[in-house]
mmCIF entry with sequence, helices, sheets and N, C-alpha, C, O atoms, coordinates in Angstrom:
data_MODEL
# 
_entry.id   MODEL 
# 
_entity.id                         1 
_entity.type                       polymer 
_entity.pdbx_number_of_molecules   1 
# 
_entity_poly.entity_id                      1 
_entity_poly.type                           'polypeptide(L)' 
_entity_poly.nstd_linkage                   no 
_entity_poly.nstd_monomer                   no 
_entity_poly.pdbx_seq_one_letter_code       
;(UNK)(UNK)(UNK)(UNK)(UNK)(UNK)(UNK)(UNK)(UNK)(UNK)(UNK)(UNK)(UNK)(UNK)(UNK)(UNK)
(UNK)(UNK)(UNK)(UNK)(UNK)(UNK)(UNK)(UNK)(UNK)(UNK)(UNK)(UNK)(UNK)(UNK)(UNK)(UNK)
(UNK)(UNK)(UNK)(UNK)(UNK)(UNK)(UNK)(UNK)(UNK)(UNK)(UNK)
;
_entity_poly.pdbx_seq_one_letter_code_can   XXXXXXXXXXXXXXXXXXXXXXXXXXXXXXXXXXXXXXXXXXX 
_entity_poly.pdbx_strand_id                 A 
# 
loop_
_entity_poly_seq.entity_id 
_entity_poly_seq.num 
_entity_poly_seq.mon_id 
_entity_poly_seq.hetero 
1 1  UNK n 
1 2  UNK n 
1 3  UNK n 
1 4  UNK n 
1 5  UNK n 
1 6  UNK n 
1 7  UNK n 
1 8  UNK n 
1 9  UNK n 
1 10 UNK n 
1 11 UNK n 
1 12 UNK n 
1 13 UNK n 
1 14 UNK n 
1 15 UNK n 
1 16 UNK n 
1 17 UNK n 
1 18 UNK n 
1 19 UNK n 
1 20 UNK n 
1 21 UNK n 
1 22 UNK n 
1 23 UNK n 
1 24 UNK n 
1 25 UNK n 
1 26 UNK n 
1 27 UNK n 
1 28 UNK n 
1 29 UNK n 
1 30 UNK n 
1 31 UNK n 
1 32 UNK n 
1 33 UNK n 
1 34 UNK n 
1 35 UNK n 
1 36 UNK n 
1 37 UNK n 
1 38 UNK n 
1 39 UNK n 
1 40 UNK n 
1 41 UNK n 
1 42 UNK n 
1 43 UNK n 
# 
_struct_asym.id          A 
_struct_asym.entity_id   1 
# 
loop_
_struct_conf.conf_type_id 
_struct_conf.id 
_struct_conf.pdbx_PDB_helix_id 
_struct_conf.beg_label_comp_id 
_struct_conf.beg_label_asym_id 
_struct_conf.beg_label_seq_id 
_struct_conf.pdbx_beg_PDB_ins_code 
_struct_conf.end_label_comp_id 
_struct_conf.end_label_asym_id 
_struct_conf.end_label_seq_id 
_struct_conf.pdbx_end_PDB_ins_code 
_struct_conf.beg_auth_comp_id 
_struct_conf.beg_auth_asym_id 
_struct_conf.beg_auth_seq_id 
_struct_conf.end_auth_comp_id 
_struct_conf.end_auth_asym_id 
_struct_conf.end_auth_seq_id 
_struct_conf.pdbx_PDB_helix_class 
_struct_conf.details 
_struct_conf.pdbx_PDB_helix_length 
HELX_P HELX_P1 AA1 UNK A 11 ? UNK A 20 ? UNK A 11 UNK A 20 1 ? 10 
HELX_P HELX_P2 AA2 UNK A 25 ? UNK A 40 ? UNK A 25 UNK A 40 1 ? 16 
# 
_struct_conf_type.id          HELX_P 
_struct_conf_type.criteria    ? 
_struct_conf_type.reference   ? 
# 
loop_
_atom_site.group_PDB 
_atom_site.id 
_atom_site.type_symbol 
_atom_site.label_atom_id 
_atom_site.label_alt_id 
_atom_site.label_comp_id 
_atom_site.label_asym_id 
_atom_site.label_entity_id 
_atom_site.label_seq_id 
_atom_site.pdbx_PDB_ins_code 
_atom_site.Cartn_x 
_atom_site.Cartn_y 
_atom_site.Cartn_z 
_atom_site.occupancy 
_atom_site.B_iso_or_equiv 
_atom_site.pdbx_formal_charge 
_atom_site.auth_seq_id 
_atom_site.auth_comp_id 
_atom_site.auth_asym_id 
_atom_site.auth_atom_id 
_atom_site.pdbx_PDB_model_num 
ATOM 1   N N  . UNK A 1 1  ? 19.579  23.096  16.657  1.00 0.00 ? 1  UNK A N  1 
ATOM 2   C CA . UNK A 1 1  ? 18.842  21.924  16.211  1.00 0.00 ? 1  UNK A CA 1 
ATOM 3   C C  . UNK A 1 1  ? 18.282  22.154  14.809  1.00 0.00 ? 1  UNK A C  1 
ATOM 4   O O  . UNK A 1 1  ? 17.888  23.206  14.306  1.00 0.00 ? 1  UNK A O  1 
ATOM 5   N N  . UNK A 1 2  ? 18.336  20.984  14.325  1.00 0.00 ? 2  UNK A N  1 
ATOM 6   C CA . UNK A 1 2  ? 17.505  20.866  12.712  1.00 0.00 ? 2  UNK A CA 1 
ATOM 7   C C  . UNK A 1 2  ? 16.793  20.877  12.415  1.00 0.00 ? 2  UNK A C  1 
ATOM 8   O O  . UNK A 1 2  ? 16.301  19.885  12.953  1.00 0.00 ? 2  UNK A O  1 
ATOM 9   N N  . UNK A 1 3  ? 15.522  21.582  11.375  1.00 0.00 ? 3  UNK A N  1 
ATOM 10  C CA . UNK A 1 3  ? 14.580  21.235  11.413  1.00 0.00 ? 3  UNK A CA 1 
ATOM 11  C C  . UNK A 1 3  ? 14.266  20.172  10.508  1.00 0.00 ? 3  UNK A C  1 
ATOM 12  O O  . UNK A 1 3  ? 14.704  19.959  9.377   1.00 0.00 ? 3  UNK A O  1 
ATOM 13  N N  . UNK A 1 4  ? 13.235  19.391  11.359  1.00 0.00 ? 4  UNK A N  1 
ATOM 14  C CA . UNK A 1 4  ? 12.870  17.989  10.277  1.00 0.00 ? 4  UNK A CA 1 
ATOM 15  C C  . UNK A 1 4  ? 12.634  18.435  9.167   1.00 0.00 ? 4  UNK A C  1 
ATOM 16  O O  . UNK A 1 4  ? 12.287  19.602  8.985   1.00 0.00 ? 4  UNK A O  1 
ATOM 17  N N  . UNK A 1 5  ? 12.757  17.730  8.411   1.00 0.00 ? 5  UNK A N  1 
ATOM 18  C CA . UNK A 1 5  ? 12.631  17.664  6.634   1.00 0.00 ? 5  UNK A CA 1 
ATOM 19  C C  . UNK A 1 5  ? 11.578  16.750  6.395   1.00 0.00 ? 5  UNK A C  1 
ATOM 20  O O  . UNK A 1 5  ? 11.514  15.540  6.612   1.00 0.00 ? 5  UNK A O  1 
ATOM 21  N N  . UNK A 1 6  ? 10.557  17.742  5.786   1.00 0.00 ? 6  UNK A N  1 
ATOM 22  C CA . UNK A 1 6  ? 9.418   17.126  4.925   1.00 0.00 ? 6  UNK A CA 1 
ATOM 23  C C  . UNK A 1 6  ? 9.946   16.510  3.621   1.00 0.00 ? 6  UNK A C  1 
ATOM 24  O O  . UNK A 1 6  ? 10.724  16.894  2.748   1.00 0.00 ? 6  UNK A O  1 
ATOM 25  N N  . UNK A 1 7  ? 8.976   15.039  3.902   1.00 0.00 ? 7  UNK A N  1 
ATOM 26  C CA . UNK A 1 7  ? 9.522   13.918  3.308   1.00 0.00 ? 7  UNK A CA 1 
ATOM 27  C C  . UNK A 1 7  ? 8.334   14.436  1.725   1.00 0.00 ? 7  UNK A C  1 
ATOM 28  O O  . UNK A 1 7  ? 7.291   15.078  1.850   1.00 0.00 ? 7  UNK A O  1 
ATOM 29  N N  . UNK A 1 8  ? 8.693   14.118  0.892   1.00 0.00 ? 8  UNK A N  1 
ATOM 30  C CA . UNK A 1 8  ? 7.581   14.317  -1.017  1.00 0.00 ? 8  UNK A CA 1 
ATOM 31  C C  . UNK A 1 8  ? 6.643   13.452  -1.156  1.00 0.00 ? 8  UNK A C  1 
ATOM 32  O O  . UNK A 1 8  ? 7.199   12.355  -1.097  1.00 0.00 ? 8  UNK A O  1 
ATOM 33  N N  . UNK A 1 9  ? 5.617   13.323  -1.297  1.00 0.00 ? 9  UNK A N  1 
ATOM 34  C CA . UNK A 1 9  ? 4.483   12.675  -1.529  1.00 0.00 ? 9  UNK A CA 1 
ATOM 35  C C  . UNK A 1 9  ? 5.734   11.250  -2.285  1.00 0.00 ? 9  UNK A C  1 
ATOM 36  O O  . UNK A 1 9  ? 6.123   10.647  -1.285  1.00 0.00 ? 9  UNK A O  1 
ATOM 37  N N  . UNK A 1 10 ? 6.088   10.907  -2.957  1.00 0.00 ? 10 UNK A N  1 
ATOM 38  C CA . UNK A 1 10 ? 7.052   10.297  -3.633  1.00 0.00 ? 10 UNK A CA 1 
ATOM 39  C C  . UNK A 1 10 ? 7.289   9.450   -2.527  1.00 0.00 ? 10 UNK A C  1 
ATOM 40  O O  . UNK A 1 10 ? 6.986   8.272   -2.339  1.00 0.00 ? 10 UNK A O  1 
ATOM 41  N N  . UNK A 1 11 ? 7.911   10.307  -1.804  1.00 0.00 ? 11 UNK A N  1 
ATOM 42  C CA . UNK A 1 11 ? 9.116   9.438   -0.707  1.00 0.00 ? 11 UNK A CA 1 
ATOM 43  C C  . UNK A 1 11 ? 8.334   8.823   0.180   1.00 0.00 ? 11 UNK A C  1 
ATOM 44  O O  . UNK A 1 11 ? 8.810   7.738   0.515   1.00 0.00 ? 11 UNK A O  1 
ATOM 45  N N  . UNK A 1 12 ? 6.753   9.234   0.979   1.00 0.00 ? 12 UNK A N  1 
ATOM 46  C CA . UNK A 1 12 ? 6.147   8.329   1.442   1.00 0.00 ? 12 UNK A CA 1 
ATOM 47  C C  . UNK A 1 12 ? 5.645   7.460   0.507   1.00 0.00 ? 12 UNK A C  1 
ATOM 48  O O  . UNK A 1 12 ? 5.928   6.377   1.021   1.00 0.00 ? 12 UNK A O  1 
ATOM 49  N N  . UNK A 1 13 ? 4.802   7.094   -1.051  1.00 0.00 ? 13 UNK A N  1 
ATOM 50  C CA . UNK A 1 13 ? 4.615   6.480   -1.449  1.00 0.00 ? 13 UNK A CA 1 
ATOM 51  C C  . UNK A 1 13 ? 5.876   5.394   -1.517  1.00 0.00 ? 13 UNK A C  1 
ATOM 52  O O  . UNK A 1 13 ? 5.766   4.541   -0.636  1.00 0.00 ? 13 UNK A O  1 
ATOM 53  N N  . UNK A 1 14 ? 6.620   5.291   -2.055  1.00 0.00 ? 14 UNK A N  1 
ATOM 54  C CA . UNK A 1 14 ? 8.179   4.345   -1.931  1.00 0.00 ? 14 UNK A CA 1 
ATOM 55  C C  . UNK A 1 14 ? 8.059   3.581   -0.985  1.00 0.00 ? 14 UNK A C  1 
ATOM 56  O O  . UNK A 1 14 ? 7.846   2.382   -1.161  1.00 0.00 ? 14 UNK A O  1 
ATOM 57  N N  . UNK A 1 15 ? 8.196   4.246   0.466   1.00 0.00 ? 15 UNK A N  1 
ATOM 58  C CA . UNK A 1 15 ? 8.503   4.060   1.911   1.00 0.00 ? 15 UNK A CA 1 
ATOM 59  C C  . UNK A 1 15 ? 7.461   2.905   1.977   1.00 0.00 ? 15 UNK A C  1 
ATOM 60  O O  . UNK A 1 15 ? 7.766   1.749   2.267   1.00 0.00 ? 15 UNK A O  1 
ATOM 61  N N  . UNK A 1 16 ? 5.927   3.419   1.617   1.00 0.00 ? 16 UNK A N  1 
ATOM 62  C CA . UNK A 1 16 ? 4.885   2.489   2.195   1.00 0.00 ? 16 UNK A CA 1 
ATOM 63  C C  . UNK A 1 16 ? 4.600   1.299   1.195   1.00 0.00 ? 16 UNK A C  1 
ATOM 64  O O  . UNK A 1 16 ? 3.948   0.295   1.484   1.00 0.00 ? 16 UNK A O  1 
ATOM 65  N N  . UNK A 1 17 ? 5.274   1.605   -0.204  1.00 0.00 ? 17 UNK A N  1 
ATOM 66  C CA . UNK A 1 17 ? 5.274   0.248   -0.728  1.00 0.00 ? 17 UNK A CA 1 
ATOM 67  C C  . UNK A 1 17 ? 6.200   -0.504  -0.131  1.00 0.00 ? 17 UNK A C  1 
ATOM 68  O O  . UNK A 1 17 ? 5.747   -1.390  0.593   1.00 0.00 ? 17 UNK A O  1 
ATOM 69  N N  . UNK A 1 18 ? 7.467   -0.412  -0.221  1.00 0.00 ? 18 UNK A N  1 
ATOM 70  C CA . UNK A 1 18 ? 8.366   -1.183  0.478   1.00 0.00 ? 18 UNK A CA 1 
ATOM 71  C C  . UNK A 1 18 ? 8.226   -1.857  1.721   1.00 0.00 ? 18 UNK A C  1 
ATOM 72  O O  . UNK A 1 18 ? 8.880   -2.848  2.043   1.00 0.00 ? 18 UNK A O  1 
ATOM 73  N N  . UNK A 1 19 ? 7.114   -1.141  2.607   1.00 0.00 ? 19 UNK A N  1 
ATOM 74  C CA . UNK A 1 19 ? 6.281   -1.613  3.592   1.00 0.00 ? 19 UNK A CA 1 
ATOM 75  C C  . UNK A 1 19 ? 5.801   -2.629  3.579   1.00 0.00 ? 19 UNK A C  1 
ATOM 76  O O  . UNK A 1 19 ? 5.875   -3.488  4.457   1.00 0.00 ? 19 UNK A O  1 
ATOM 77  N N  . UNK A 1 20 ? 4.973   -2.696  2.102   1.00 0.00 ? 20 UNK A N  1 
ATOM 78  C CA . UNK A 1 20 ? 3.815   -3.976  2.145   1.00 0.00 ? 20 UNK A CA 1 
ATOM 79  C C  . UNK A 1 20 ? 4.401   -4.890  1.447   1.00 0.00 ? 20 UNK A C  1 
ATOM 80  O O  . UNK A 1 20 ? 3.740   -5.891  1.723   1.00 0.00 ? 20 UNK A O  1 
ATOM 81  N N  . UNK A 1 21 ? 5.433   -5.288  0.523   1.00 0.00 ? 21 UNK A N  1 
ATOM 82  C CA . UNK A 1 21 ? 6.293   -5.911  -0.099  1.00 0.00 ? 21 UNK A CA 1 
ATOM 83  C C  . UNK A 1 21 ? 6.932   -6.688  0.867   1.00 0.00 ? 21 UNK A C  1 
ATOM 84  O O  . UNK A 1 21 ? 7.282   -7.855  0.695   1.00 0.00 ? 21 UNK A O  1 
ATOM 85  N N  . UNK A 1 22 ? 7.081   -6.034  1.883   1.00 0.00 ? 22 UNK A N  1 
ATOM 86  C CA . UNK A 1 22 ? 7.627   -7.098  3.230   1.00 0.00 ? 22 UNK A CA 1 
ATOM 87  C C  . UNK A 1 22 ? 6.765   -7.626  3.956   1.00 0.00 ? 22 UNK A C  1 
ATOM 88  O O  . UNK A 1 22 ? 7.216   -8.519  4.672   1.00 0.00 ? 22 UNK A O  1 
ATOM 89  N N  . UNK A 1 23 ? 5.335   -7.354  4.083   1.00 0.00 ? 23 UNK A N  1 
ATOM 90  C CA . UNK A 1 23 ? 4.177   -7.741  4.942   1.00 0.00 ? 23 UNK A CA 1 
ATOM 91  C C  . UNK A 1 23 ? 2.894   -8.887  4.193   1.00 0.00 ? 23 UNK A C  1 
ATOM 92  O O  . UNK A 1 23 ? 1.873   -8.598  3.569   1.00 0.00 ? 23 UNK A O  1 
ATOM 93  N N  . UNK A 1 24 ? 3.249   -9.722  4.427   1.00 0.00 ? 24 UNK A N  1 
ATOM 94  C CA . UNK A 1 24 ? 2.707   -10.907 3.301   1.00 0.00 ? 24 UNK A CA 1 
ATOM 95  C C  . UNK A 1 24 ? 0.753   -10.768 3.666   1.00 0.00 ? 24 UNK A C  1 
ATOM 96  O O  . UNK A 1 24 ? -0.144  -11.026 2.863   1.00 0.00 ? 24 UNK A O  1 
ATOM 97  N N  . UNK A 1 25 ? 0.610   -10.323 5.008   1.00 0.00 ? 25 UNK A N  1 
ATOM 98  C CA . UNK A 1 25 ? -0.505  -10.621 5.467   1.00 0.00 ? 25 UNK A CA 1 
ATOM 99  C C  . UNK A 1 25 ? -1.074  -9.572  4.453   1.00 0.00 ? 25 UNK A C  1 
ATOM 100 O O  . UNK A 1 25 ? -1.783  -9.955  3.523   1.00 0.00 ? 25 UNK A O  1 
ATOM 101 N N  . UNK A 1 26 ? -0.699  -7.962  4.668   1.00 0.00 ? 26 UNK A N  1 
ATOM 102 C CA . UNK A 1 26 ? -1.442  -7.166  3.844   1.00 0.00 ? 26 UNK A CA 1 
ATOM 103 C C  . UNK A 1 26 ? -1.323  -7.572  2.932   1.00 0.00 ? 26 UNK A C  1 
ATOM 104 O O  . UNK A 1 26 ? -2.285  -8.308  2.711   1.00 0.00 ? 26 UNK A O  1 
ATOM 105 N N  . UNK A 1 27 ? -0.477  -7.553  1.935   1.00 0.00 ? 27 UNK A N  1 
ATOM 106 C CA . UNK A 1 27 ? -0.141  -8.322  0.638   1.00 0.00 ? 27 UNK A CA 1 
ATOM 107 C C  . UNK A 1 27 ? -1.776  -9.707  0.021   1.00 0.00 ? 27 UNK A C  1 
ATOM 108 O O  . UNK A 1 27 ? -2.131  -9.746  -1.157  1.00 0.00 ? 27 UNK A O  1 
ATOM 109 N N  . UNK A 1 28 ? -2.306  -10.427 0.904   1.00 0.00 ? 28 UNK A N  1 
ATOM 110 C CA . UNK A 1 28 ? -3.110  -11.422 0.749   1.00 0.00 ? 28 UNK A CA 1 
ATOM 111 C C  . UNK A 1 28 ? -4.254  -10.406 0.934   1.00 0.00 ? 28 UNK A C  1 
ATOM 112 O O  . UNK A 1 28 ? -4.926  -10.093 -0.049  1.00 0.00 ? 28 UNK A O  1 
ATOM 113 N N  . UNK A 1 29 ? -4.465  -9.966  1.940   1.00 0.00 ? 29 UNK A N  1 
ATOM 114 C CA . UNK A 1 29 ? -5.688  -8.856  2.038   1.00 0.00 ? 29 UNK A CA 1 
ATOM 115 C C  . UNK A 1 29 ? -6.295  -8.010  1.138   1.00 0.00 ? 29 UNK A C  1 
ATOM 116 O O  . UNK A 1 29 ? -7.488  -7.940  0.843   1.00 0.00 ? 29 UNK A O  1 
ATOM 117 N N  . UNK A 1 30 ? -5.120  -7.211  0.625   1.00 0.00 ? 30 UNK A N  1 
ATOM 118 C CA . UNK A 1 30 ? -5.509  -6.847  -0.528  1.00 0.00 ? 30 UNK A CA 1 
ATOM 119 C C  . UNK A 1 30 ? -5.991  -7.222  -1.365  1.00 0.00 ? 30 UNK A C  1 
ATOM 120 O O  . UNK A 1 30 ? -7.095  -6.789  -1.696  1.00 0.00 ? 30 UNK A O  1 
ATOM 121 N N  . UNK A 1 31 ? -5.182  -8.436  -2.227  1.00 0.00 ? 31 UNK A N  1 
ATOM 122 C CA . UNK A 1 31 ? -5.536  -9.534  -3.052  1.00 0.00 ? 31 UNK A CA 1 
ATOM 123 C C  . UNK A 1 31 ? -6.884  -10.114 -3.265  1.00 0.00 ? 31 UNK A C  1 
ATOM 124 O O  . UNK A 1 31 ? -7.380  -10.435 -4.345  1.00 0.00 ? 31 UNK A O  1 
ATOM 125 N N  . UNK A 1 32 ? -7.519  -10.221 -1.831  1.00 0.00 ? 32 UNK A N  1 
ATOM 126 C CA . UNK A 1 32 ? -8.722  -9.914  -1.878  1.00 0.00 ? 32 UNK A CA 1 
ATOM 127 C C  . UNK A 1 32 ? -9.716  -9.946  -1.723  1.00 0.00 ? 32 UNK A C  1 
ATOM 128 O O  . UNK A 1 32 ? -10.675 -10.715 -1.785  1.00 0.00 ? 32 UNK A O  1 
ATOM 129 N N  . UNK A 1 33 ? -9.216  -8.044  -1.258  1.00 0.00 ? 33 UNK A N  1 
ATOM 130 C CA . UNK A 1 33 ? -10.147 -7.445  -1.639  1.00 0.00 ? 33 UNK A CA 1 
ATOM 131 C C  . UNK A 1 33 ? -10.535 -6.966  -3.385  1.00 0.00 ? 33 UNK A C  1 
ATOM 132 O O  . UNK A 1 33 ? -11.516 -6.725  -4.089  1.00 0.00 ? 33 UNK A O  1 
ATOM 133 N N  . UNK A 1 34 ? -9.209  -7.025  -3.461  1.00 0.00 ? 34 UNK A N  1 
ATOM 134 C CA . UNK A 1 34 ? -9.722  -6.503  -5.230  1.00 0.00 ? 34 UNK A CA 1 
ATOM 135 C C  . UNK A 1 34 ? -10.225 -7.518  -5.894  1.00 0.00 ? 34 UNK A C  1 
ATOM 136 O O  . UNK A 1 34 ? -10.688 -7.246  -7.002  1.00 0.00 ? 34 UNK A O  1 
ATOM 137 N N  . UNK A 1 35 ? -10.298 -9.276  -5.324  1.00 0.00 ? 35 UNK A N  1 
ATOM 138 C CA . UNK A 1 35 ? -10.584 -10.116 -6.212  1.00 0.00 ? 35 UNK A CA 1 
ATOM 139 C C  . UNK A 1 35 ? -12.711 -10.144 -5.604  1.00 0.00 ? 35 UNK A C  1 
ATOM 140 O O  . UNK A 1 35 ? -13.690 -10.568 -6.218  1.00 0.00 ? 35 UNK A O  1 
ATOM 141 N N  . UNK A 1 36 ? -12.596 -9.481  -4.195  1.00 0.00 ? 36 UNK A N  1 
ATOM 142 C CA . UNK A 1 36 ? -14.180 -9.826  -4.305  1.00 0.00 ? 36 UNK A CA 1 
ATOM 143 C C  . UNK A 1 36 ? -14.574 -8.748  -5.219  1.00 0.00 ? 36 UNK A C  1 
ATOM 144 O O  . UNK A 1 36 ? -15.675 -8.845  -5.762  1.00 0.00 ? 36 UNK A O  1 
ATOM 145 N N  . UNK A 1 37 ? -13.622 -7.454  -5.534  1.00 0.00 ? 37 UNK A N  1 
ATOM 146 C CA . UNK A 1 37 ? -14.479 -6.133  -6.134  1.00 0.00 ? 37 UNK A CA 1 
ATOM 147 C C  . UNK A 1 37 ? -14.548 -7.244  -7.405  1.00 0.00 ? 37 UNK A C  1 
ATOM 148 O O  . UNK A 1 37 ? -15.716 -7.437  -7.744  1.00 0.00 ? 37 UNK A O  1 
ATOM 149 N N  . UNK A 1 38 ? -13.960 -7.703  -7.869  1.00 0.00 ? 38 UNK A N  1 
ATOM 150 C CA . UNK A 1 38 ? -14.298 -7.917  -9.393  1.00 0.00 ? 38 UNK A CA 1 
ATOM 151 C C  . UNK A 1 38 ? -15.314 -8.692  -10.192 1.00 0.00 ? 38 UNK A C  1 
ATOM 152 O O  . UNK A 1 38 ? -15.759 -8.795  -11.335 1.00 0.00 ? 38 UNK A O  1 
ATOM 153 N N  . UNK A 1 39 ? -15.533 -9.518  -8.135  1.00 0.00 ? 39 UNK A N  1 
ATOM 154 C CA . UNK A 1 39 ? -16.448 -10.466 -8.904  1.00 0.00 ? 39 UNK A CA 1 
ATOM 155 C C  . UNK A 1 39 ? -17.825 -10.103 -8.613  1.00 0.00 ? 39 UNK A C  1 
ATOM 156 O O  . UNK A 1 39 ? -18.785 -10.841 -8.838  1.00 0.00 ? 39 UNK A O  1 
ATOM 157 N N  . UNK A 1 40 ? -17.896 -8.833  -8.057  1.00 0.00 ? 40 UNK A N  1 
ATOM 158 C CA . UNK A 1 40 ? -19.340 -7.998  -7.710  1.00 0.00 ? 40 UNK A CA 1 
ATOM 159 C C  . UNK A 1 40 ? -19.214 -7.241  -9.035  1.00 0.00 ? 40 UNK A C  1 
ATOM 160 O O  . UNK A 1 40 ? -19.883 -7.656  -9.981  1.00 0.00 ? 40 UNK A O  1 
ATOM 161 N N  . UNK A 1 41 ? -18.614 -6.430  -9.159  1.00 0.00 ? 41 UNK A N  1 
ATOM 162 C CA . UNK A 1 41 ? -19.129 -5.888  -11.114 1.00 0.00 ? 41 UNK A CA 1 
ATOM 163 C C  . UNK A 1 41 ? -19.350 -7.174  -12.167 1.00 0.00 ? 41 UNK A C  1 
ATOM 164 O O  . UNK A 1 41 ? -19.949 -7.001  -13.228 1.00 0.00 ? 41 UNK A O  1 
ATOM 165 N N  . UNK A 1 42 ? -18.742 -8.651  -11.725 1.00 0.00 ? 42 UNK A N  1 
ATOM 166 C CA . UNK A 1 42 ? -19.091 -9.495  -13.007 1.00 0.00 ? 42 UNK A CA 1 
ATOM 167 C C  . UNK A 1 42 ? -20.470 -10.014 -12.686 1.00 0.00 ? 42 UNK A C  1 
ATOM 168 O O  . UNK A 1 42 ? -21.068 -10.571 -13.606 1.00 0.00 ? 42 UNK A O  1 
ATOM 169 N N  . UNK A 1 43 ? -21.145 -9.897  -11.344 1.00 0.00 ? 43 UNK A N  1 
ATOM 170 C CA . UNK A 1 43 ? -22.398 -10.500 -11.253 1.00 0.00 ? 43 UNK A CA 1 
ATOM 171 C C  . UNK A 1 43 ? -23.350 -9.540  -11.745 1.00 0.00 ? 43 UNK A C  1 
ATOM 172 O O  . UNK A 1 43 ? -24.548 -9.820  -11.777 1.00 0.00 ? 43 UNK A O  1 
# 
């Protein structure tokens, strides 16, 4: 038997964008959240 192969910091970053690029909900969530951060540093 093989041993699994550790995947590169790289290859999960890739993996988990490609993740959210397909997932519209996180995609809006995010959105925001970074839009309330911005409007707490403009107050």
């Amino acid at each position: 038997m093989r041993k699994p192969r550790k995947r590169s910091f790289a290859e999960l970053v890739s993996e988990n964008k490609s993740q959210l690029l397909k997932d519209r909900d996180a995609i809006e969530k995010i959105e925001q959240r970074l839009e309330n951060k911005r409007l707490g540093k403009a107050e």
